[in-house]
C-alpha positions, 0 to 999 in steps of 0.5 A: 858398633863399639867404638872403645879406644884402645888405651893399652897397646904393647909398646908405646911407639904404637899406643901414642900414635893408635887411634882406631877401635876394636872394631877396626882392630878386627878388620885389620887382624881378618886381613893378616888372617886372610894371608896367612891362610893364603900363605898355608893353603899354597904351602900344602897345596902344591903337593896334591897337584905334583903328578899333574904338574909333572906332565903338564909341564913334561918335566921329570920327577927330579926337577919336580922336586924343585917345585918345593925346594925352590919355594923352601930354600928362599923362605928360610934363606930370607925370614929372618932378614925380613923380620929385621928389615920390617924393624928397620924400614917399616913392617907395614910397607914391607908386609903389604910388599909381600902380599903384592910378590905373593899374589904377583908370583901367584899368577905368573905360577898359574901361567907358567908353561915351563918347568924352568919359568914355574921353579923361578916363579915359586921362588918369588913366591917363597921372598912373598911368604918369607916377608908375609909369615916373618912380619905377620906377628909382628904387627898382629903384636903392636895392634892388640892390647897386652890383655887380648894378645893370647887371643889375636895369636890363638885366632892367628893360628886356627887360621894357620892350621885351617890353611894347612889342613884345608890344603890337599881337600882344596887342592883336589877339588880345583885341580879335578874341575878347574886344572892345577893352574887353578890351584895358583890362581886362587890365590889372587882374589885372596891377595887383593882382600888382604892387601886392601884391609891391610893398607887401610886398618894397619895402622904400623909406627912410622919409622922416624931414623932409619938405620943402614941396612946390614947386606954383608949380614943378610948375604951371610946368614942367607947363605948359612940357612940355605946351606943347611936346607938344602944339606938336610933335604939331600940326607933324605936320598943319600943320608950323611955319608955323602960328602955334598951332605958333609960340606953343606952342614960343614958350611952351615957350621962355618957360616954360623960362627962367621956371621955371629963374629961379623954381627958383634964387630958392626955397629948396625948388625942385622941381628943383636946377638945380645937379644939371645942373652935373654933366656926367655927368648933363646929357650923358646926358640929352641923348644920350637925347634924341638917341638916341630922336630917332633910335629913333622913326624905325624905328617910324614911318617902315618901314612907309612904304617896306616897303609902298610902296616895297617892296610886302611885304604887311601880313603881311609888314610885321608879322612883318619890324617884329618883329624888331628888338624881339625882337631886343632882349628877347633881348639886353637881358639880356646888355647889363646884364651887359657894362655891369657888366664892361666898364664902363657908360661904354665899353659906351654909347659903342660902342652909340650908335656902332653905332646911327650906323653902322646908320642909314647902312647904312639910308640905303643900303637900295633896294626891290632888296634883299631882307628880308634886307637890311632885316633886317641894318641894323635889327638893327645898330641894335637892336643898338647901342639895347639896349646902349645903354638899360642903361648909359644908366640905370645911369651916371645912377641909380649916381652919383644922390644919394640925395635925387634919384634919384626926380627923375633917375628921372623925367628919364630917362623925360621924356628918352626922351619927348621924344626920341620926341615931337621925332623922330615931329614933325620926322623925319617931316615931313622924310620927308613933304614929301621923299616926297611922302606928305604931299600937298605934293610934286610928284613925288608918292609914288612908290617912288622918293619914298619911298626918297628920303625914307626915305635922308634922314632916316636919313642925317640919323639917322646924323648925329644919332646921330654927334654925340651918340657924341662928346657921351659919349666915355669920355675926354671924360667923364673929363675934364668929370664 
């Protein structure tokens, strides 16, 4: 067993204090791995089972929307606010909390006989994963020596994408032998894994002082963010000429300026808003908006032109979406590996511009070409989204001060929501009214609509995805950290 200390680690607070060795560094990153994936699996779990669930617990359609948006409003209502408090009471005892809500909301989900009882149990899921994902980086951050930080986050996220990925198969085999129940339950074993090796190989920097807690602070910005969740997810039924949509996103408007007033005026804020001076880290985050603006759109909107446009079966729709995602578990390895030699800055730069370079070639693909054709522009794009999420996080989380890693943390994830959120609202209503699927096109949804719709928005991708290449070009970044 290799029993090397660690002589370097990011942030002295942890150095002076680590007196482990790689061996236990492994066990500690495998349990942060175990509830990440734990934490994705649930996350694309859920939708396999939404038919069964909505009988099962003789519920409409409508309410069980909810089952998702409960889930969501409190995961992006609260991440930000417990990456800060990680920072200010300690992300080991907070993380370690998380798990235990996680796998506790797990099991009441599983036994839930109510519709009413399952949403209030997912939004306690949601409080779990916010302190899971938020403080999950952060920690991962202060274990791993500088020189090997690429490569604990490229580990992180092949762990990440097998949990999405592995999902819907997951979800199928335990809702078809055991019931959706199972697909909850799961979870539980998952749970006590990572909370053992966590307590035990987590070796977090005590927090000496303490600092008040900012709860004006956490109320403000959780009501921002829910605004603009629950505005964005409205604008996909009724787009933005609702006035509940308008009020929402003028509040999100409001709240944002309040807060950043409020924030500047206290002596203990939930967030330095000074912490965005640095451009480094303020032009990250918002390339990480851009980029999964961008992403979500593969997700969403193929299986619309593989089935309609097309016409490959169900079957063929599930195997074909696989691959990009498997794509990426393969490759996410490697990415962190390359970040480490040839620089985070430089690799980052060249993903996002072959993600662009990616969606153009999809916004050329036509019902003629084969799935061969689908398959080598998705995988440029995966390709280009897996050397981009490991450099991503390690630019952020290498030059986060010690006493705000737990915050950046959180606003990384809250970045990749919010990106998710933007583009499955606004992307897919411009698919919708331009192929016709919403029901409010003339020309209706025909193959050609659909091809149509689907070269829009991917040339718009392109677009989107070119601009925020320029946002993080090495040389500019230089010039303006």
């Amino acid at each position: 067993m290799k029993t090397e200390t660690l002589a370097y680690l990011p942030g002295t607070d942890v150095a002076e204090n680590y007196t482990g060795n790689f061996s236990e560094l492994k066990i500690a990153i495998a349990g942060i791995s175990i509830s990440l994936f734990m934490m994705n699996l649930d996350t694309s779990i859920v939708s396999v089972g939404l038919p069964t669930m909505i009988k099962s617990l003789k519920t409409t359609f409508a309410s069980a929307q909810w089952f998702v948006l409960a889930y969501l409003l409190v995961l992006t209502a609260l991440i930000t606010a417990a990456g800060r408090l990680g920072d200010i009471i300690g992300k080991k005892k907070l993380y370690l909390a998380g798990i235990v809500i996680f796998t506790v909301a797990s099991l009441l989900c599983g036994i839930s006989n109510s519709a009413a009882l399952f949403i209030l149990f997912r939004g306690l899921q949601g409080l779990g994963a916010a302190l899971i994902l938020a403080l999950s980086m952060a920690i991962a951050t202060e274990l791993t020596p500088k020189k090997m930080l690429g490569k604990t986050m490229g580990v992180l996220s092949t762990i990440t994408a097998l949990g999405i990925a592995g999902g819907p198969t997951i979800g199928g085999i335990l809702l078809s032998t055991f019931g959706w129940q199972s697909m909850f339950l799961v979870n539980i074993p998952f749970g006590i894994v990572a909370y053992g090796l966590g307590y035990k190989y987590i070796n977090s920097p005590t927090i000496k002082k303490r600092m008040p807690i900012d709860k004006v602070g956490i109320i403000l910005l959780a009501a921002t963010l829910s605004s603009y969740c629950f505005g964005m997810t409205m604008i996909e039924k009724s787009y933005f000429g609702n006035p509940i949509v308008l009020t929402l996103l003028a509040v999100t408007i409001i709240g944002l300026v309040v807060f950043i007033r409020f924030e500047k005026r206290i002596a203990h804020p939930l967030i330095n808003v000074a912490i965005f001076k640095n451009r480094l880290i303020s032009k990250n985050l918002f390339t990480t908006v851009l980029v999964y603006t961008v992403i979500i759109t593969t997700v969403i909107l193929p299986p619309f032109y593989l089935l309609k446009a097309a016409n490959y079966s169900l079957v063929q729709v599930g195997l074909i979406m696989s691959f990009g995602p498997l794509l990426t578990v393969a490759l996410s390895i490697y990415a962190g590996k390359i970040a480490d030699g040839y620089g985070a800055k430089n690799v980052m730069f060249c993903a996002v511009i072959t993600i662009a370079i990616g969606c153009f070639c999809m916004s050329t693909i036509t019902p003629a070409d084969n799935i061969v054709g689908y398959l080598w522009r998705i995988g440029i794009i995966a390709l280009g989204l897996n050397f981009f999420k490991t450099p991503n996080n390690t630019v952020v989380m290498e030059i986060a001060p010690a006493d705000q890693r737990g915050l950046l943390s959180g606003f990384l994830s809250l970045s990749r929501i919010l990106g998710q959120i933007t583009g499955t609202t606004v992307m897919g209503v411009i698919f919708a009214v331009l192929s016709g699927v919403s029901g409010t096109s003339k020309i209706g949804s025909s193959p050609q609509a659909i091809t149509y719709g689907f070269h829009v928005v991917f040339l718009i991708n392109a677009f989107i995805a070119s601009f925020a290449a320029l946002l993080i070009y090495p040389k500019f970044l230089k010039q303006n950290a």
